[in-house]
DSSP file (Angstrom, degrees, kcal/mol; ACC not computed):
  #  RESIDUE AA STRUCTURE BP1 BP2  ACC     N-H-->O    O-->H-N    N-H-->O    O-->H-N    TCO  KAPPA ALPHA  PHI   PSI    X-CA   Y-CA   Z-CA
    1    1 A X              0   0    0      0, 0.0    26,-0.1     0, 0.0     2,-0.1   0.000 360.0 360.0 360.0 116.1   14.1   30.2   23.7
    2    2 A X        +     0   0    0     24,-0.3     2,-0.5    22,-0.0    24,-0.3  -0.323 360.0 166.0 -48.7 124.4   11.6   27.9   21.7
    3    3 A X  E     -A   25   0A   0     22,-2.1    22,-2.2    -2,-0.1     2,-0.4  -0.896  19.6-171.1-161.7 143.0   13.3   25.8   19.2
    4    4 A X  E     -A   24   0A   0    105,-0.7     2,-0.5    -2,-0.5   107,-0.5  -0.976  13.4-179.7-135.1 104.1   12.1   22.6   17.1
    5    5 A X  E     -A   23   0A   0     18,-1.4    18,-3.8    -2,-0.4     2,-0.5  -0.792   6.5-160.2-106.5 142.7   14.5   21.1   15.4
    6    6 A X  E     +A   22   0A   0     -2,-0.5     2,-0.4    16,-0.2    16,-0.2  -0.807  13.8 162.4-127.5 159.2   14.0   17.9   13.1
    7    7 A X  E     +A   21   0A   0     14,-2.7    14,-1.9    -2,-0.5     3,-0.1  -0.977  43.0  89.5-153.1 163.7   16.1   15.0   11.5
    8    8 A X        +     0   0    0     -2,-0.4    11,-0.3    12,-0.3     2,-0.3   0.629  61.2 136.1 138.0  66.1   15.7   11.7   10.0
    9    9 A X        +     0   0    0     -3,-0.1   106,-0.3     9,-0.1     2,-0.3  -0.532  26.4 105.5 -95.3 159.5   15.3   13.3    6.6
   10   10 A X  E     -d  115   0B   0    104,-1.5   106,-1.7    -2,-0.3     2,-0.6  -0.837  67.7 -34.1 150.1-166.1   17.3   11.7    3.5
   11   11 A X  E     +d  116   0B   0     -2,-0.3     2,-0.5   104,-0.2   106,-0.2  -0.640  55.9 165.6 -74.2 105.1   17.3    9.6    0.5
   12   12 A X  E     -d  117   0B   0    104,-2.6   106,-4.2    -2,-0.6     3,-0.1  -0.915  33.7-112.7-150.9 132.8   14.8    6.8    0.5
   13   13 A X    >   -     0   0    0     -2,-0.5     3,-2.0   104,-0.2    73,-0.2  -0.247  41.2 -87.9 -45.5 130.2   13.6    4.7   -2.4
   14   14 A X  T 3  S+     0   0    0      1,-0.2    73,-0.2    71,-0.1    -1,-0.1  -0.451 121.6  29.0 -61.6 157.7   10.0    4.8   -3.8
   15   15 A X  T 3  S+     0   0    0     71,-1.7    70,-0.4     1,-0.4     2,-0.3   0.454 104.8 124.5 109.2   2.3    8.0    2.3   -1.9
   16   16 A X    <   -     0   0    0     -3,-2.0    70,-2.0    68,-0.1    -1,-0.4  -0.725  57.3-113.3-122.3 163.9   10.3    2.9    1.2
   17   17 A X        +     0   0    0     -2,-0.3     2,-0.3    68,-0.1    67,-0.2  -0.492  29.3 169.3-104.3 133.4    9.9    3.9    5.0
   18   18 A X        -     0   0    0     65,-2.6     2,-0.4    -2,-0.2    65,-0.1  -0.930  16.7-156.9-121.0 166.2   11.2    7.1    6.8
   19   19 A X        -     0   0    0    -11,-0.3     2,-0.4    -2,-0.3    63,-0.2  -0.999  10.1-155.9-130.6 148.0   10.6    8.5   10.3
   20   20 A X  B     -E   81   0C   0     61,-3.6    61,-1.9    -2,-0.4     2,-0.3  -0.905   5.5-151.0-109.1 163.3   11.0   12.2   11.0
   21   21 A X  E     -A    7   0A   0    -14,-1.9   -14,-2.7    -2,-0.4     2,-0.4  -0.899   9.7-166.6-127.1 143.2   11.8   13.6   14.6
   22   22 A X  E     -A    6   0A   0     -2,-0.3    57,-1.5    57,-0.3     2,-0.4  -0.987  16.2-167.9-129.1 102.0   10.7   17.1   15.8
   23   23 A X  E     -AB   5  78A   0    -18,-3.8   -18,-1.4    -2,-0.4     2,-0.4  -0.891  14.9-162.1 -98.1 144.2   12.8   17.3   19.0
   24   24 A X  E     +A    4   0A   0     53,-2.8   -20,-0.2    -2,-0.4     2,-0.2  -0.960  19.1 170.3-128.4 134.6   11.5   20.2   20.7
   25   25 A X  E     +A    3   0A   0    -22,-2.2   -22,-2.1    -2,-0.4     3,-0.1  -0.737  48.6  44.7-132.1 176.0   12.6   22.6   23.6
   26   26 A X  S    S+     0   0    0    -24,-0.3   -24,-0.3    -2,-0.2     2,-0.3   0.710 100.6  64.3  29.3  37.6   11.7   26.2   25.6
   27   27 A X  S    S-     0   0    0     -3,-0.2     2,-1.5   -26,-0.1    -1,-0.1  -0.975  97.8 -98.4-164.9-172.2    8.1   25.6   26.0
   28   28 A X    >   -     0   0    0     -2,-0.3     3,-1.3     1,-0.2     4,-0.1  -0.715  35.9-168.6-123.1  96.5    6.2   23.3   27.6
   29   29 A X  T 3   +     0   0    0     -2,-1.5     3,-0.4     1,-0.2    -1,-0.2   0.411  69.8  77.9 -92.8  27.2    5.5   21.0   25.1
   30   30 A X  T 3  S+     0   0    0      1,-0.2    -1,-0.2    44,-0.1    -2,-0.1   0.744  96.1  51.7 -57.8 -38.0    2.8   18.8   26.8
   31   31 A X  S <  S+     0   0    0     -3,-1.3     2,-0.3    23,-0.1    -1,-0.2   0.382  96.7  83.5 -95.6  13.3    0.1   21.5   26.2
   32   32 A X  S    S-     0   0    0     -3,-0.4    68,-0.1    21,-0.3    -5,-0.0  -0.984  70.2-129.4-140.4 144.4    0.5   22.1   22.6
   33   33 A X        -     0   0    0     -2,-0.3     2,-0.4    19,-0.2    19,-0.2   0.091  28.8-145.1 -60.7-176.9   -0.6   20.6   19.4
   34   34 A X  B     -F   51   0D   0     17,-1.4    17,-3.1    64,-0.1     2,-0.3  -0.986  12.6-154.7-155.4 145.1    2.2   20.0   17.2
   35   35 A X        -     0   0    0     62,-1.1     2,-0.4    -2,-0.4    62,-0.2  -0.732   7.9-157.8-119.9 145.8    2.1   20.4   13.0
   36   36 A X        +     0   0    0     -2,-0.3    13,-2.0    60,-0.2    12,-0.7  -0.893  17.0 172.4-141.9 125.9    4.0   18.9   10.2
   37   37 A X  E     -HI  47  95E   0     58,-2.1    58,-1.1    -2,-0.4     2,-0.3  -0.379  10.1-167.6 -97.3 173.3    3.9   20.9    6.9
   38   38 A X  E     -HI  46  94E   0      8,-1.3     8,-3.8    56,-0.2     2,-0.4  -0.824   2.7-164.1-164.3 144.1    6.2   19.9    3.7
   39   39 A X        -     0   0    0     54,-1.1    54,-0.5     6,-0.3     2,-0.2  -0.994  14.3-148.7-117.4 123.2    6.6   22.3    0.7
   40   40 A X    >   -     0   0    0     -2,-0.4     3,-2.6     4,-0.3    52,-0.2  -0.486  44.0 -54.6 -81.5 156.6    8.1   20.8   -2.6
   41   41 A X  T 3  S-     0   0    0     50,-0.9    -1,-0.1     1,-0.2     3,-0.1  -0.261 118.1  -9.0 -67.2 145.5   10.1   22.3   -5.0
   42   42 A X  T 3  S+     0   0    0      1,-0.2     2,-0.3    -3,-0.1    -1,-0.2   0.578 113.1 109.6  48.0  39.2    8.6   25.3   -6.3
   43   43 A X  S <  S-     0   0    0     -3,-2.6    -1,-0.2     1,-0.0     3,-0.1  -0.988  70.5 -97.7-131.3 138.2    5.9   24.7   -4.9
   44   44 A X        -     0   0    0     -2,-0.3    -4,-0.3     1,-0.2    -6,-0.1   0.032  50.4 -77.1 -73.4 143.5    3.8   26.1   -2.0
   45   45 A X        -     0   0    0     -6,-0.1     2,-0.3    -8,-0.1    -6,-0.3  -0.173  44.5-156.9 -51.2 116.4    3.5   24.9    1.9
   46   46 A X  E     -H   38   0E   0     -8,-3.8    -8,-1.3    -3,-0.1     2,-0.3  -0.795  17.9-129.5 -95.5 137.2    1.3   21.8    2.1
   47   47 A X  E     +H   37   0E   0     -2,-0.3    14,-0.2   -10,-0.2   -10,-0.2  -0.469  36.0 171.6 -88.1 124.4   -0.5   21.2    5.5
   48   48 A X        -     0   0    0    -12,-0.7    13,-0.9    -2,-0.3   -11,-0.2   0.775  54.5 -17.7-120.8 -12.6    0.6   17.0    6.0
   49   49 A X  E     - G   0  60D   0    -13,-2.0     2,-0.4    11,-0.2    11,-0.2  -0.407  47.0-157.7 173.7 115.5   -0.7   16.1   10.0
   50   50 A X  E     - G   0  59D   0      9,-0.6     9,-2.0   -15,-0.2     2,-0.3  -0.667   7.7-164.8-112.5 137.7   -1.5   17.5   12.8
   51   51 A X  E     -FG  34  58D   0    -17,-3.1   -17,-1.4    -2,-0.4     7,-0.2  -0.943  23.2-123.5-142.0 131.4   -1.5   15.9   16.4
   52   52 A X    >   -     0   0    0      5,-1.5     3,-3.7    -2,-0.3     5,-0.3  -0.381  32.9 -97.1 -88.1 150.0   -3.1   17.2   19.2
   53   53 A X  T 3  S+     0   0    0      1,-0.3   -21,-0.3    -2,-0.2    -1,-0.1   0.497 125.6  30.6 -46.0 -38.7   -1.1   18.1   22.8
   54   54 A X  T 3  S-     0   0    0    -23,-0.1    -1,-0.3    20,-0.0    20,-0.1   0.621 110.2-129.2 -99.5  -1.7   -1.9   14.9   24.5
   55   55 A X  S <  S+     0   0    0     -3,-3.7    -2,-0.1     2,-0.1    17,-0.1   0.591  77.3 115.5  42.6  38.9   -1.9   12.9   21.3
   56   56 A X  S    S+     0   0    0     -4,-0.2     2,-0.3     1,-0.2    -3,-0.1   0.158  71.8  60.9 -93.9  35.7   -4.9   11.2   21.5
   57   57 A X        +     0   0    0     -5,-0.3    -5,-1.5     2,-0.1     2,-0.4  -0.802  59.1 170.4-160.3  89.8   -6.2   13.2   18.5
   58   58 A X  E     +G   51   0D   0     -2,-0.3     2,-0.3    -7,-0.2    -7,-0.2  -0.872  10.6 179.0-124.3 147.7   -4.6   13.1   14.9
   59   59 A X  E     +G   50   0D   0     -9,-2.0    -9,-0.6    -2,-0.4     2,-0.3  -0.875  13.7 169.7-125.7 145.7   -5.9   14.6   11.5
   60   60 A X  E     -G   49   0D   0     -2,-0.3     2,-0.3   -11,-0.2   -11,-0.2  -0.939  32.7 -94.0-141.8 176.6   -3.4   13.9    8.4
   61   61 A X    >>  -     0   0    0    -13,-0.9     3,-3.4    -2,-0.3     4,-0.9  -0.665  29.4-104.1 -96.5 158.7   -4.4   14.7    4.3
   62   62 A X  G >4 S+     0   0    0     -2,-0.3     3,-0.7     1,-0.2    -1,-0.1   0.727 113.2  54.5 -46.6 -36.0   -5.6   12.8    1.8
   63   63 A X  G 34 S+     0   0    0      1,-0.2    -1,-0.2     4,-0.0    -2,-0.0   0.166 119.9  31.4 -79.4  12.0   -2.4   12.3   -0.1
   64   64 A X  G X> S+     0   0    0     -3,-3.4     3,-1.4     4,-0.1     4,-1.1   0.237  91.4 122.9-124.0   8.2   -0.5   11.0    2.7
   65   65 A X  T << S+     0   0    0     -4,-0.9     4,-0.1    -3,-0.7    -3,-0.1  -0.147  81.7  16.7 -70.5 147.7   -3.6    9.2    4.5
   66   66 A X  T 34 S+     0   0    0      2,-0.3    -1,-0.3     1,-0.1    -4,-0.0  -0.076 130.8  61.5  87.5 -51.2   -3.2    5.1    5.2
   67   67 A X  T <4 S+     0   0    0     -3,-1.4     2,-0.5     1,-0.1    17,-0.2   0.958  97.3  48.0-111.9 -68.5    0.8    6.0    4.5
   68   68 A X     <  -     0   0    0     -4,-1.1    -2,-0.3    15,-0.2    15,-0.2  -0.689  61.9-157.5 -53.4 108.4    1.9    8.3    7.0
   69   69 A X        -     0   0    0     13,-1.2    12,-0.1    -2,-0.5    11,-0.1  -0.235   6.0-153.1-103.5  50.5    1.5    8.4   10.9
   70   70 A X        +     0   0    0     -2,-0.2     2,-0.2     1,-0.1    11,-0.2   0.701  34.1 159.0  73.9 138.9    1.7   11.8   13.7
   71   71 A X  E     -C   80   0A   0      9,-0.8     9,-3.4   -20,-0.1     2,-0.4  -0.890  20.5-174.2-176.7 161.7    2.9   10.4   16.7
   72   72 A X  E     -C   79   0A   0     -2,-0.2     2,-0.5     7,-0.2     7,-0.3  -0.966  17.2-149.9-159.9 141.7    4.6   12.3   19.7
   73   73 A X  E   > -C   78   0A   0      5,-2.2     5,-2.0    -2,-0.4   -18,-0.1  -0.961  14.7-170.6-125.4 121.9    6.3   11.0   23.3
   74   74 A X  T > 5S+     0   0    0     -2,-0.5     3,-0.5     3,-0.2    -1,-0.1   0.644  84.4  64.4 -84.2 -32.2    5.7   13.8   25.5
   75   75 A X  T 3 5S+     0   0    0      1,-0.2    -1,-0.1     2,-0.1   -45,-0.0   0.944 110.8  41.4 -62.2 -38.6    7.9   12.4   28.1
   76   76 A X  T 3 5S-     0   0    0      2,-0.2    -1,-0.2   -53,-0.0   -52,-0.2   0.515 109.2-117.1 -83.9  -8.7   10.8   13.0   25.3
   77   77 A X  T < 5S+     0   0    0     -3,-0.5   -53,-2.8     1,-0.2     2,-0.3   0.959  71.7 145.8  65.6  52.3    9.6   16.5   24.0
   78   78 A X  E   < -BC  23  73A   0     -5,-2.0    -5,-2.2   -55,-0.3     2,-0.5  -0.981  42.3-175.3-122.4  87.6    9.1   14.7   20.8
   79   79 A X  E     - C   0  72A   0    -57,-1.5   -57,-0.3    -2,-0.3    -7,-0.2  -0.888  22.8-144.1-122.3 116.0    6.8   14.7   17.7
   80   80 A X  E     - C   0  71A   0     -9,-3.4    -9,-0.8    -2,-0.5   -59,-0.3  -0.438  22.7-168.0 -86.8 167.9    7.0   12.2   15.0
   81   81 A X  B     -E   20   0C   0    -61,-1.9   -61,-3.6   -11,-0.2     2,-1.0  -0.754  13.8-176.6-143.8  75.8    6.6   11.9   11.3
   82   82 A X        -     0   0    0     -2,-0.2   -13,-1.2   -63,-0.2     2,-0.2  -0.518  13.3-172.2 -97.7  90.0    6.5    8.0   10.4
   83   83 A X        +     0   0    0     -2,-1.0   -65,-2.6   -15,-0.2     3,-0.3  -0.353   5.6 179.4 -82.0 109.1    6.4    8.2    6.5
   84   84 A X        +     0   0    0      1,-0.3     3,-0.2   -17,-0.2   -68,-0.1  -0.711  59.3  21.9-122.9 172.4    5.7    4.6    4.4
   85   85 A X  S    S-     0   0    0    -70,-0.4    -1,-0.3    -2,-0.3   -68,-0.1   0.793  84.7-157.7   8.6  67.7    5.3    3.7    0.8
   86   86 A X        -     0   0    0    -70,-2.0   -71,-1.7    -3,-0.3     2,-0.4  -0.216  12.2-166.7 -35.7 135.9    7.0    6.6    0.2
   87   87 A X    >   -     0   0    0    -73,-0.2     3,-4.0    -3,-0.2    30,-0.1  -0.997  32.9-105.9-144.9 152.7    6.3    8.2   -3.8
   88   88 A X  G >  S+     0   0    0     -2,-0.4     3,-1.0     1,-0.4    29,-0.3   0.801 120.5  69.3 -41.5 -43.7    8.3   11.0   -5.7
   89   89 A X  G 3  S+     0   0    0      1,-0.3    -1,-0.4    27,-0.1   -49,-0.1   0.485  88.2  75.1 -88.7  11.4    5.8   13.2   -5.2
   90   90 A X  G <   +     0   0    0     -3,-4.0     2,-0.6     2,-0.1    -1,-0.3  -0.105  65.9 112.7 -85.6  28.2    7.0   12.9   -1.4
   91   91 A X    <   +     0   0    0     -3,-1.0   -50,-0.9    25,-0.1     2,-0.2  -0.916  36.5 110.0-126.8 119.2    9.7   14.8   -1.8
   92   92 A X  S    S-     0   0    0     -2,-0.6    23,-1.6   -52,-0.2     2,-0.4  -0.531  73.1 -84.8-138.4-172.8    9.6   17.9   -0.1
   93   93 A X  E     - J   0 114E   0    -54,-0.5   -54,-1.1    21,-0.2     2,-0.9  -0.991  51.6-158.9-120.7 135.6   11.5   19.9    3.3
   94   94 A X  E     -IJ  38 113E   0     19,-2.5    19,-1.2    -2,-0.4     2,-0.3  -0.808  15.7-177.1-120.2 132.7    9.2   18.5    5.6
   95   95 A X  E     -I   37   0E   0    -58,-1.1   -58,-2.1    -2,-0.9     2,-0.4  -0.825  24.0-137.0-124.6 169.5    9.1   20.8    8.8
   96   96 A X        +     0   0    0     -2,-0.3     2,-0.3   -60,-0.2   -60,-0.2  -0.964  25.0 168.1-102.0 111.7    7.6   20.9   11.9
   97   97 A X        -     0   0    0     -2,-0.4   -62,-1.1   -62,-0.2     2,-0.4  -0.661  11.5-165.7-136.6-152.3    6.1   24.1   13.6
   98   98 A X  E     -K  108   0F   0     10,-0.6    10,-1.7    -2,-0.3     2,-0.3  -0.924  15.2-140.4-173.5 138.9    3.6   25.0   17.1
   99   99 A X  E     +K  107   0F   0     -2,-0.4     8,-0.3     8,-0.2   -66,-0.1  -0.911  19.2 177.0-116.5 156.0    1.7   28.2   18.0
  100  100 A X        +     0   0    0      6,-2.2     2,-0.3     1,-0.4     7,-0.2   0.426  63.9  22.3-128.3 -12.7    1.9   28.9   21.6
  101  101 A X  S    S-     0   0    0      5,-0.6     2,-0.6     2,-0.2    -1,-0.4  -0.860  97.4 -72.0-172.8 161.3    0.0   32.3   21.8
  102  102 A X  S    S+     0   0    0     -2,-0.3     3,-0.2    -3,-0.1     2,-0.1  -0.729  91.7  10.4 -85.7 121.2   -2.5   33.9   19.7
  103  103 A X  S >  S-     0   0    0     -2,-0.6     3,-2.0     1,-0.2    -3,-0.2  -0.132 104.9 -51.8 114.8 178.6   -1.5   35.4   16.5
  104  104 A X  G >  S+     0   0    0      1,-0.3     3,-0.9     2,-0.2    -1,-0.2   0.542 119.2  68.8 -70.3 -47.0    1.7   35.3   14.3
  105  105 A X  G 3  S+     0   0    0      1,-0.3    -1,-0.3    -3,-0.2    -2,-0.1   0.612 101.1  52.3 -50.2 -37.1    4.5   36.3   17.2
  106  106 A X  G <  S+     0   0    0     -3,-2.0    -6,-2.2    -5,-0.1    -5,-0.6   0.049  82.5 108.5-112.9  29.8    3.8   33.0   18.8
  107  107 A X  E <   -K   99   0F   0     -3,-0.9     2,-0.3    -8,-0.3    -8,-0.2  -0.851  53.2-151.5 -89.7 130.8    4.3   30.3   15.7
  108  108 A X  E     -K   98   0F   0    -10,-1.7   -10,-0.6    -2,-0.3  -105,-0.1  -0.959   9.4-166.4 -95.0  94.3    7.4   28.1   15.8
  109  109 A X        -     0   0    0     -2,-0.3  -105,-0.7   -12,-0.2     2,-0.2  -0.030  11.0-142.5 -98.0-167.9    9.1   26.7   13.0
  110  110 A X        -     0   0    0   -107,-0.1  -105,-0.2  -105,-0.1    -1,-0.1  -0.559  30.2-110.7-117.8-178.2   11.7   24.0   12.6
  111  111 A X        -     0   0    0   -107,-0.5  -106,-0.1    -2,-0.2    -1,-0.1   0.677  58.7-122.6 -86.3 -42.5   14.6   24.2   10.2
  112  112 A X        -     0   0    0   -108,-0.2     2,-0.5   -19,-0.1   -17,-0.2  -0.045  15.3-119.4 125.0 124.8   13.4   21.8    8.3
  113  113 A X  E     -J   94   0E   0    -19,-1.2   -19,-2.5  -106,-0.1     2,-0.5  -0.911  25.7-127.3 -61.0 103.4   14.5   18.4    6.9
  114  114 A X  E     -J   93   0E   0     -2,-0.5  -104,-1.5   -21,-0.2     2,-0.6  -0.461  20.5-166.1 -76.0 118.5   14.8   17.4    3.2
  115  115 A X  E     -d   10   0B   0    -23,-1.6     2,-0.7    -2,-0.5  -104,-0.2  -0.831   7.2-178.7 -85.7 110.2   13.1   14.4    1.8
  116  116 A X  E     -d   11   0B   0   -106,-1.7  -104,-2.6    -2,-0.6     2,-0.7  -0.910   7.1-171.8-133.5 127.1   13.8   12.9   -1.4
  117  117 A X  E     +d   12   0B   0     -2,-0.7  -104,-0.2   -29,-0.3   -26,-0.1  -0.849  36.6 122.2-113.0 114.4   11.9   10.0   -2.5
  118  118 A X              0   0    0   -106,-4.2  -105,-0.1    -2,-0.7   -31,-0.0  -0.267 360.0 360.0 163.3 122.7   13.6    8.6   -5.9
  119  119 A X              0   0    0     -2,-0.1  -106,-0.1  -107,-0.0    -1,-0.1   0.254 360.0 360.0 -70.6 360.0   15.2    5.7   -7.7
């Protein structure tokens, strides 16, 4: 059974550091990119960094670039989220997911981890 759970989520000051963890299990997660997404409240899924299966290859957006780093120990089945000079408008559930297979059936989410950026 595939399952990507994350943590280091929590309450963090503006101008202050998180890291998230995507611990991952029941696939072989050497051979697959790996995603982190975040939706805010009431607000829609935003795409935040993508790193590719061996992780010599990372893409993030403009509103987290220079702040945020992708980062992933295969040996640990492991994908990171290391999140600096945090701002409010970084407060989201910031998840993790992977596609394994073509088409919808083979996308993985995480539960998700809440982020709240605020003084």
């Amino acid at each position: 059974e595939v399952q990507l759970v994350e943590s280091g989520g929590g309450l963090v000051q503006p101008g202050g550091s998180l890291r998230l963890s995507c611990a991952a299990s029941g696939f072989t997660f050497s051979s697959y990119d790996m995603t982190w997404v975040r939706q805010a409240p009431g607000k829609g899924l935003e795409w935040v960094s993508n790193i590719d299966s061996g992780g010599g290859s990372t893409t993030c957006a403009d509103s987290v670039k220079g702040r945020f780093t992708i980062s992933r120990d295969n040996a640990k089945n492991t994908v990171y989220l290391q999140m600096n000079s945090l701002k409010p408008e970084d407060t989201a559930v910031y998840y993790c997911y992977t596609q394994i297979g073509h088409g919808e059936d083979w996308v993985y989410w995480g539960q998700g981890t809440q982020v709240t950026v605020s003084s």
